[in-house]
C-alpha positions as CSV (number, residue, x, y, z in Angstrom):
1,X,-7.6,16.0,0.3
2,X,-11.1,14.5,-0.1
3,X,-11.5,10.8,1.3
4,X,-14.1,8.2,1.1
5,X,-13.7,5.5,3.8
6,X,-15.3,1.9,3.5
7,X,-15.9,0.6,6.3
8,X,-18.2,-2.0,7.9
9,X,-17.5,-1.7,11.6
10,X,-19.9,0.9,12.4
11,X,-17.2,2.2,15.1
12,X,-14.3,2.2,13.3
13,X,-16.0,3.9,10.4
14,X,-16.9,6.8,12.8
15,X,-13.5,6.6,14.5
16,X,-11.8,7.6,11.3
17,X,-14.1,9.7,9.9
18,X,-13.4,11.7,13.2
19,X,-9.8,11.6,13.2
20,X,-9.2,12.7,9.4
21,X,-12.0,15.3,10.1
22,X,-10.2,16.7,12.8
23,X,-6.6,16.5,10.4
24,X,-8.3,19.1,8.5
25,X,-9.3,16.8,6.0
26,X,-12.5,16.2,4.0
27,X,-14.5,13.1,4.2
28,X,-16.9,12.8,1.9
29,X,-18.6,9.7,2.6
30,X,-18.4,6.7,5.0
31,X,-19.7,3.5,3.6
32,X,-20.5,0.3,5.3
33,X,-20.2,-1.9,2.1
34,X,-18.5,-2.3,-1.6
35,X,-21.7,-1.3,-3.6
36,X,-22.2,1.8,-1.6
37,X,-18.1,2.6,-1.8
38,X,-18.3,2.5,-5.8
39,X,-21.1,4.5,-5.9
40,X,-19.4,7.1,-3.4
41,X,-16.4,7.2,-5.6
42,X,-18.4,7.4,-8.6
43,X,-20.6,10.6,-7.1
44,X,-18.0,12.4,-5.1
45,X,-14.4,11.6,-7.4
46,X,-12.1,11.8,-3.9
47,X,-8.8,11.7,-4.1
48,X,-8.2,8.5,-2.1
49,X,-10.4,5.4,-0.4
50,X,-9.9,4.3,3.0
51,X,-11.1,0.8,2.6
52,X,-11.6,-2.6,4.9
53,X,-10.8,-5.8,2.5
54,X,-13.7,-7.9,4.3
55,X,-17.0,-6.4,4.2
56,X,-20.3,-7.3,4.1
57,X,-22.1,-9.9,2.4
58,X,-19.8,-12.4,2.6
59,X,-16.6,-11.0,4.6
60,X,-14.5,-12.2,2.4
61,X,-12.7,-10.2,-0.5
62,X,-15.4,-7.9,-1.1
63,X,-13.7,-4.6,0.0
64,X,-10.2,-5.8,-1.9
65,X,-12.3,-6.8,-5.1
66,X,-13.9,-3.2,-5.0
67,X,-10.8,-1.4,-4.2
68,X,-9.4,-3.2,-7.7
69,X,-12.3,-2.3,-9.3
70,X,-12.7,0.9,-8.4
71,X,-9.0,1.8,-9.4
72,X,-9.8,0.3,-13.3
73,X,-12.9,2.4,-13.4
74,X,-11.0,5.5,-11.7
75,X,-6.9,5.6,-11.9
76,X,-6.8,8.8,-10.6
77,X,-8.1,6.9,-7.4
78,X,-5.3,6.5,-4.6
79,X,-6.5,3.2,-2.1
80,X,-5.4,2.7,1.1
81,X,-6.7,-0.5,2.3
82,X,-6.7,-2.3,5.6
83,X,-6.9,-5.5,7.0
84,X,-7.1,-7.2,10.4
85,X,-4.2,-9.7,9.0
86,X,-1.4,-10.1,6.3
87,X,-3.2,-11.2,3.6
88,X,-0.8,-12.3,0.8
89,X,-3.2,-12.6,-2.2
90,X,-4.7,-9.4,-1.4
91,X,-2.0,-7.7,-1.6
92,X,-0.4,-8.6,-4.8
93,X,-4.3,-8.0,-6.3
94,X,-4.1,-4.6,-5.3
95,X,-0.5,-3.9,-6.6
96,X,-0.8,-5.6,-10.0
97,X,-3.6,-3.2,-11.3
98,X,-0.6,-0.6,-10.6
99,X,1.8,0.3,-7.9
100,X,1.6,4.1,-7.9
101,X,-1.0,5.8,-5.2
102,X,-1.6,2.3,-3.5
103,X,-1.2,1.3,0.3
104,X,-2.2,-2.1,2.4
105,X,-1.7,-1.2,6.1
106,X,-2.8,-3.7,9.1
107,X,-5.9,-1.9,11.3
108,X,-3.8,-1.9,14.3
109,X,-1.8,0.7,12.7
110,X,-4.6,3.2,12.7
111,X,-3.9,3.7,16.3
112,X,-1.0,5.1,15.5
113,X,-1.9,8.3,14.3
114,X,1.2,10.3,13.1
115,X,2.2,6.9,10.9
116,X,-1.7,5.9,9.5
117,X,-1.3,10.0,8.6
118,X,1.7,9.4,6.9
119,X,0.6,6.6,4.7
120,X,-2.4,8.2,4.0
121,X,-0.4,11.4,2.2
122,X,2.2,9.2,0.9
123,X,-0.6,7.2,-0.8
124,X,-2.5,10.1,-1.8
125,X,0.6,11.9,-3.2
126,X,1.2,8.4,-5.5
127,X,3.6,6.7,-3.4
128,X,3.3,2.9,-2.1
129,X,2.3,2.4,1.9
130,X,3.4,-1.3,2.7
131,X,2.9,-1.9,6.5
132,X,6.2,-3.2,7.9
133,X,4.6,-6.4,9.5
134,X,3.0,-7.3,6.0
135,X,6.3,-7.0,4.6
136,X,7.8,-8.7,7.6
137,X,5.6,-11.7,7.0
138,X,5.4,-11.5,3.1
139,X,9.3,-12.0,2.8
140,X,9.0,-14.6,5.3
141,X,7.4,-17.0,2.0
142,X,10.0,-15.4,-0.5
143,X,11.2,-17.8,-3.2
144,X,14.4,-19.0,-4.6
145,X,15.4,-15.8,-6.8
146,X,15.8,-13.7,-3.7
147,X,17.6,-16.0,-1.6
148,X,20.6,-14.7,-4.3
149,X,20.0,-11.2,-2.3
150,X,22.8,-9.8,0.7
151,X,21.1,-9.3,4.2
152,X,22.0,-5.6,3.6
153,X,19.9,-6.0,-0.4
154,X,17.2,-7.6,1.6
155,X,16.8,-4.3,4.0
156,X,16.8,-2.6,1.1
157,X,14.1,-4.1,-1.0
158,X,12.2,-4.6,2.4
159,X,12.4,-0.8,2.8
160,X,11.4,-0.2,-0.8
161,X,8.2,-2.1,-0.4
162,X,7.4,0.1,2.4
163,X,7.1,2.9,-0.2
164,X,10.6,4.7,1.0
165,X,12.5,6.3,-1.8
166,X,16.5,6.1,-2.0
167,X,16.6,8.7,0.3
168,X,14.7,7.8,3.1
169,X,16.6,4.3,3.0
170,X,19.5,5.8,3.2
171,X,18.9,7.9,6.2
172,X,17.0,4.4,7.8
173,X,19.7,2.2,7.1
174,X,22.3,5.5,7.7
175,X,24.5,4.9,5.3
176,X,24.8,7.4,1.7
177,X,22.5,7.5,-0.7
178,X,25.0,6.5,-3.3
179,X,25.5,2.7,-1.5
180,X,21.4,2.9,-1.5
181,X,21.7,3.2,-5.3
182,X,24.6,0.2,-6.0
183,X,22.2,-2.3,-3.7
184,X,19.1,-1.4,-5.7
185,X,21.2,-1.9,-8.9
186,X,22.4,-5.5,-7.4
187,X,19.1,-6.0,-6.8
188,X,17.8,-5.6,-10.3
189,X,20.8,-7.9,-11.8
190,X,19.6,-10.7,-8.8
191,X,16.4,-10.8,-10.0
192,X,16.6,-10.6,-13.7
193,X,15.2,-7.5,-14.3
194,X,16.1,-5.8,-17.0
195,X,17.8,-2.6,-18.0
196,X,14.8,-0.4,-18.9
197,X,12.6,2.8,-16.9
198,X,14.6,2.8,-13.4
199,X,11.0,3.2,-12.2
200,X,9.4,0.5,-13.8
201,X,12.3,-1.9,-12.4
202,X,12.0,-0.5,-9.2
203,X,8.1,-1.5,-9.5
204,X,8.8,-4.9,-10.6
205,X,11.3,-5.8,-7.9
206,X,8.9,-5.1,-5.4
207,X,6.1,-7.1,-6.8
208,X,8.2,-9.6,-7.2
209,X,9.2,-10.0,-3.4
210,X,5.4,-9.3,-2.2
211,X,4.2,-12.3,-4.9
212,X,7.2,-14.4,-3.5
């Protein structure tokens, strides 16, 4: 797997540089800033971006606006971003240029290595990484169509933005894969979504509860 990380904190760049190094991992370059990470992903086409959302000139939305960017140039590119905080509008941004290979952890998270690992090959391998508290928070602000959702349906669909597939669910929630598959079903009637690719619903549902 070839990673570029983008990074402004000098020591956090070098922390994970060090860490995915030592995973047996290659990173091919550490930037501090958006203009250098484009140009990295231009130059070395990885297979997935580490990168901040705030960095340098402004601290704002320069690393999110990049990440976006950087996917429309590249859609081979799988982005795992992080941020200090749940960031609502950053979230969505990332997930409406395309759900597949795309991942928006909280930094705290990076300490804990076996699950930032995790996230990282789920992401890379085209899955969805959702940090728990981000999807804690974000269904906090949900909006009238999924207050129509079960407690149980709400685990679910919580679970589902975390990038789980029925499977894993099932085994989290320990109940059979089959009852996985009549709540995600529910779930699609609740919210109106209609009867076409399974996967493209299944996309839809979740953006739907993160823009919520």
């Amino acid at each position: 797997m070839r990673i570029v990380i983008a990074e402004d904190d000098a020591l956090l760049r070098e922390g994970l540089a060090l860490l995915l190094t030592g995973e047996g991992l290659e990173v091919v370059a550490a930037t501090p800033d958006a203009d250098g990470f484009l140009s990295a992903v231009a130059e070395h086409h990885p297979d997935v971006a580490v990168v901040d959302v705030r960095m340098p000139p402004t601290h704002t939305d320069e690393g999110i606006r990049a990440a976006v960017k950087a996917r429309r140039l590249h859609p081979e590119l799988a982005v795992l971003v992080l941020s200090a905080y749940v960031e609502q509008a950053f979230a969505t941004s990332l997930l409406a240029e395309g759900a597949h290979g795309v991942g928006y952890l909280l930094k705290e998270r990076v300490g804990r290595v076996e699950e930032f690992l995790d996230a990282l090959r789920r992401v890379a391998s085209g899955g969805t990484a959702m940090d728990p508290e981000v999807v804690s928070q974000l269904f906090a602000r949900r909006s009238d169509p999924l207050e129509r959702l079960t407690v149980r349906e709400r685990e679910v669909l919580a679970l589902m933005a975390e990038g789980l597939g029925n499977t894993a669910i099932a085994e989290r929630l320990v109940v059979s894969d089959g009852a996985v598959q009549k709540h995600i079903r529910s779930i699609f009637a609740k919210l109106d979504l209609a009867p076409t690719d399974q996967l493209d619903r299944r996309v839809a549902a979740v953006l739907h509860y993160l823009e919520s």
